[in-house]
N, C-alpha and C positions, 0 to 999 in steps of 0.2 A: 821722900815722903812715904810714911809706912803706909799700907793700908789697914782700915780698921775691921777686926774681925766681925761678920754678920750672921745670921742663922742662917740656915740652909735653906729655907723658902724665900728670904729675902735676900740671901745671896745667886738665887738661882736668876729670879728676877734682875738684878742689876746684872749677871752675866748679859741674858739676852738682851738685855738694851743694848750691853756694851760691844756684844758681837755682833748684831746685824747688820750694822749698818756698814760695817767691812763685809757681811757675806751678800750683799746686795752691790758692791763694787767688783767682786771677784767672780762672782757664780753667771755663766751666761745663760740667758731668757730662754726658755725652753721654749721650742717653736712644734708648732703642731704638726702632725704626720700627713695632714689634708692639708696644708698650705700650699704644697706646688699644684695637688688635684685644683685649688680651690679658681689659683692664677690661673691656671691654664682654661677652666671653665668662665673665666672672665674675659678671658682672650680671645677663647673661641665664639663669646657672644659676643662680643667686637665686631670681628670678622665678620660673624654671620648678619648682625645687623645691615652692617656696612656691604655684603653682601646682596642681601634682601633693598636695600633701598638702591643697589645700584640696579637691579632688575626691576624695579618699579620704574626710576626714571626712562630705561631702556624699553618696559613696555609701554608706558602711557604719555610718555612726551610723544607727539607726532614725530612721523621719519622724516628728513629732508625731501625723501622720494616715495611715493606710491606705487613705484614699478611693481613689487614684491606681492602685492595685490593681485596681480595679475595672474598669479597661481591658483587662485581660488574660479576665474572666467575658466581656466585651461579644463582644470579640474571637473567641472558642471560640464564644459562641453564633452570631457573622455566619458562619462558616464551616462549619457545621454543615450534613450534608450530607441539603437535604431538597429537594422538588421546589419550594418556593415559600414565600416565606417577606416579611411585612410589617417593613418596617426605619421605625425613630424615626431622625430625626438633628438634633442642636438640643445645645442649652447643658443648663444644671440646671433649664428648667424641665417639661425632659420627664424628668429624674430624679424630679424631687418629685412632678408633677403630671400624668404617664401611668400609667394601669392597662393595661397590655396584655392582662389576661383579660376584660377587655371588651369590644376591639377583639377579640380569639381568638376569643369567644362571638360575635359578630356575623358574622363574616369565613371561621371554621374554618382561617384559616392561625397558623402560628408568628409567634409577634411578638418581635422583637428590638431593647431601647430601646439606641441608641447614647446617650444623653443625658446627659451628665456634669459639663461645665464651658465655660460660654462665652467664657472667658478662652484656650481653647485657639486659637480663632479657626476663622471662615469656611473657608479653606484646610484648615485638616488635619480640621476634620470632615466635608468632602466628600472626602477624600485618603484618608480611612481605612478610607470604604467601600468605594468602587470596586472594589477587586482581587475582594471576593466576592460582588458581586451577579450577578445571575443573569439570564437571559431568563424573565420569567415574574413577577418579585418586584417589589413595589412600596413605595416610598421617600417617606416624607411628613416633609417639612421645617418645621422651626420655630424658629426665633433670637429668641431676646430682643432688643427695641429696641437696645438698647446694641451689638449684635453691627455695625449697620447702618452706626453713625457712627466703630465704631472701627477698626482696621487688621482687612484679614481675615488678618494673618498672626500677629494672637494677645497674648498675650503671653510672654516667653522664659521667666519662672520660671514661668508653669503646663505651659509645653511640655515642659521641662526635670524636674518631678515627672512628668508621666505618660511620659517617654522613659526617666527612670531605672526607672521600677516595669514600664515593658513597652517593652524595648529594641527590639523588633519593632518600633516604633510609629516610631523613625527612619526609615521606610526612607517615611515621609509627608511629610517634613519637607525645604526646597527646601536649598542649602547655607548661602546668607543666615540661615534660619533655624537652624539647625545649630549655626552660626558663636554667632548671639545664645544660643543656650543655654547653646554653653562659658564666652558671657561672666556666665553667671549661678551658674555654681560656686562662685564665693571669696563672692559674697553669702547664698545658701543654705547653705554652710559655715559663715559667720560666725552667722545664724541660730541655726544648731543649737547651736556652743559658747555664746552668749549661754542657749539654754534649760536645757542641761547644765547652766550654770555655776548658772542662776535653781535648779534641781530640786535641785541639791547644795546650795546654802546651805538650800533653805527646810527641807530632811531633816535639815541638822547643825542651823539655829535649832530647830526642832521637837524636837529632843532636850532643849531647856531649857526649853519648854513654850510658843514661837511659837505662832500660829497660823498656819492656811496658809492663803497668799494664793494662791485660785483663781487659773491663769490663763485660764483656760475657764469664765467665770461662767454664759456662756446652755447650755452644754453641746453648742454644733452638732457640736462635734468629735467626741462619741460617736454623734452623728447620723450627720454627712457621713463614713460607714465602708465597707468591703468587708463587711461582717458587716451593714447595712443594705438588701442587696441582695437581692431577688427572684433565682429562676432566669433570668426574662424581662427583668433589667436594671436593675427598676421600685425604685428607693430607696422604702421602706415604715419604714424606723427614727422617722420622724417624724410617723407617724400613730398616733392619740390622744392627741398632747403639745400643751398649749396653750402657745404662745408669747407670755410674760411680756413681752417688751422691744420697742421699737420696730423695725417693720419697717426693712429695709435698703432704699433709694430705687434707683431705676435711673438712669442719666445722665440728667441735664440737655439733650436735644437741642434745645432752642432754639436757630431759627439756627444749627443746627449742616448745615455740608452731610453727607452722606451718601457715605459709603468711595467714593470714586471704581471698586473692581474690583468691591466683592459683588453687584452687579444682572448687571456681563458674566460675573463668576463663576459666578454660578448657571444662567445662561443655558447658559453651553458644559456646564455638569455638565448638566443635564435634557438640552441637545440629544444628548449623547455617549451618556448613558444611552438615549434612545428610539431609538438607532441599534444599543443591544445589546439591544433589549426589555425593557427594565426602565422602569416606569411610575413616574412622579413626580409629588407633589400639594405644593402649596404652602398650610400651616394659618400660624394665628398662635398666639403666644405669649399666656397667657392674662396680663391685667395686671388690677392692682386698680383701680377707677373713677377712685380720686385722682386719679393719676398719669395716664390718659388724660386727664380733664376740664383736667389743666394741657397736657397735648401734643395735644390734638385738632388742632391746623392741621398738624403734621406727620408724625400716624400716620397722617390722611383723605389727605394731600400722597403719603406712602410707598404707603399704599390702591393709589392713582391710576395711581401711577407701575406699579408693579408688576404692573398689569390691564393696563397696555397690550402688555407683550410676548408677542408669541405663542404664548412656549410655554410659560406658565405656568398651571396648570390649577390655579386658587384658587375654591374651592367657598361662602367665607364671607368678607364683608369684617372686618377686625381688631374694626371695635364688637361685633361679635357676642361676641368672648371677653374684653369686659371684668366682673369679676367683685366682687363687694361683702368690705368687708376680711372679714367673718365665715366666707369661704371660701379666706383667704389664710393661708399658714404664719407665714415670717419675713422674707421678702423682698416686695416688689411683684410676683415674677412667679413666687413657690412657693405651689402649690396645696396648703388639707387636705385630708384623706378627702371632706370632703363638696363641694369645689370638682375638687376630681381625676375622681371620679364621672360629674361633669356634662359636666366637658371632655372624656373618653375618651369616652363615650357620645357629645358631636359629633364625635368626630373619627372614629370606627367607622362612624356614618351618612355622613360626609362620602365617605369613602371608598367606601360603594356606591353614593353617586349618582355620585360622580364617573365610577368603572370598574366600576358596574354587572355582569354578569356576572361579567368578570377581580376582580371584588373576593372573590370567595369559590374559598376551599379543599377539594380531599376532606379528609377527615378523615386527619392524619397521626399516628405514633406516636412 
């Protein structure tokens, strides 16, 4: 079939009808130079929502525990304003396993237990005291084994519980460690909707006659509370309860080296401190014989090492506070009534032979 000749305006016209709609199958869609910027800005408000509302759930849903509270009592009592004043500083086993009206009775000064959680780390519980010690006040240290071999910068999810319950307590914390906290919000989030979600079914099966599955069978969580605190700091919620279940073991330090900073850490904290007058004493953490009799080559190895540096004024080698289980709580390094007793009473006497006159108080109110 011929085609019929047209004029040039009218043949320009049927051209492009006749072509485009082949150049609409061949030509590919030109895509904009902001379209990856565009996704990516869609992505990152994703994230950050999903972000932000895992931090919401994490701060305003309640904790399972109020223990983390208990920094904010410690806190009020370090900054109390008196002429001289005896500071704990150490993990839980100077929560469980110091009486301070003992050392009080011995001493006549205020006693203030920082002692809460050794998962905090090395760094922030020498970080925490500083800004209120004094010239005059004296500071007796005590870490659990496990503190020795692990980072002194703690761990993020117990930094992150006592940073939420006492927001003051950031101002300890380096920006590294800051950083690991926030990374620990969407996991402590998830946490708590897992508990929420456990608490609502086991209340809706309970309505058809379920029974309820404890999730707290030893009961430490009504133990380890703000409501188990002393004025003086001293956790007491777990004296007179005998503990049913197997103790909890401390690390494994076999062959393990030792945190590379905690020995220069502690060093520069006692040297800084004896530059403000504040007097530092080096105790040990009291352990159950077991757990020594398997680490003797490297608690007598840590002993050694530890006596050698100058400015550490250690009054007792660590065998001295190994302790038989019948005076252990629930852990290897949580003391009962009648192991708590024995250890505050060494550590009250330690402290006057150590700083002899400066160990004792007038009488304050």
């Amino acid at each position: 079939m011929v085609r019929r000749p047209t004029s040039s305006i009218s043949g320009s016209r049927m051209d492009s009808a006749d072509t485009l709609p082949d150049q609409a199958q061949t030509e590919a869609p030109k895509v904009s130079r902001f379209g990856p910027l565009v996704l990516a800005a869609q992505a990152a408000g994703v994230v950050a929502a999903a972000f932000l509302t895992s931090m919401a759930v994490a701060i305003f849903v309640p904790d399972g525990t109020d223990y983390a509270e208990a920094s904010i009592l410690k806190h009020n009592l370090l900054a109390a304003d008196v002429p001289k004043k005896i500071v704990l500083v150490g993990g839980s086993n100077l929560a469980f396993g110091a009486d301070s009206t003992v050392i009080e009775d011995v001493t006549s000064c205020p006693v203030v237990n920082m002692g809460m959680n050794g998962y905090f780390g090395v760094r922030f519980m020498l970080e925490e005291v500083k800004p209120d010690l004094r010239a005059g006040d004296i500071v007796v240290i005590a870490w659990e084994y496990d503190s020795f071999y692990k980072s002194v910068d703690g761990a993020n999810t117990d930094l992150l519980m006592v940073t939420k319950a006492n927001t003051d307590a950031l101002q300890f914390l380096t920006p590294t460690q800051k950083l690991g906290v926030l990374g620990r919000y969407p996991y402590v989030a998830q946490q708590k909707i897992i508990r929420l979600l456990g608490d609502g079914y086991e209340a809706f099966a309970g309505l058809f006659g379920a029974s309820e599955d404890h999730s707290d069978p030893t009961g430490i969580g009504a133990i380890e509370s703000l409501g188990g605190f002393t004025p003086e700091g001293d956790l007491v919620s777990h004296l007179g309860k005998t503990w049913e279940f197997d103790l909890e073991d401390g690390l494994d330090v076999t062959n393990l080296p030792l945190d590379e900073d905690i020995l220069p850490m502690m060093d520069a904290f006692v040297r800084e401190m004896n530059t403000r007058g504040v007097n530092v004493m080096i105790s040990w953490t009291p352990i159950i014989d077991d757990y020594y009799a398997r680490h003797t080559a490297e608690i007598e190895r840590l002993n050694a090492q530890m006596e050698e540096i100058p400015s550490f004024l250690i009054p007792r080698p660590a065998r001295d506070f190994v302790f038989p289980p019948s005076q252990h709580f629930d852990t290897v390094y949580h003391l009962n009534a009648e192991g708590r007793a024995i250890r505050s009473k060494m550590v009250a006497d330690d402290i006057v032979t150590v700083f002899g006159d400066d160990a004792f108080c007038d009488r304050q109110p």
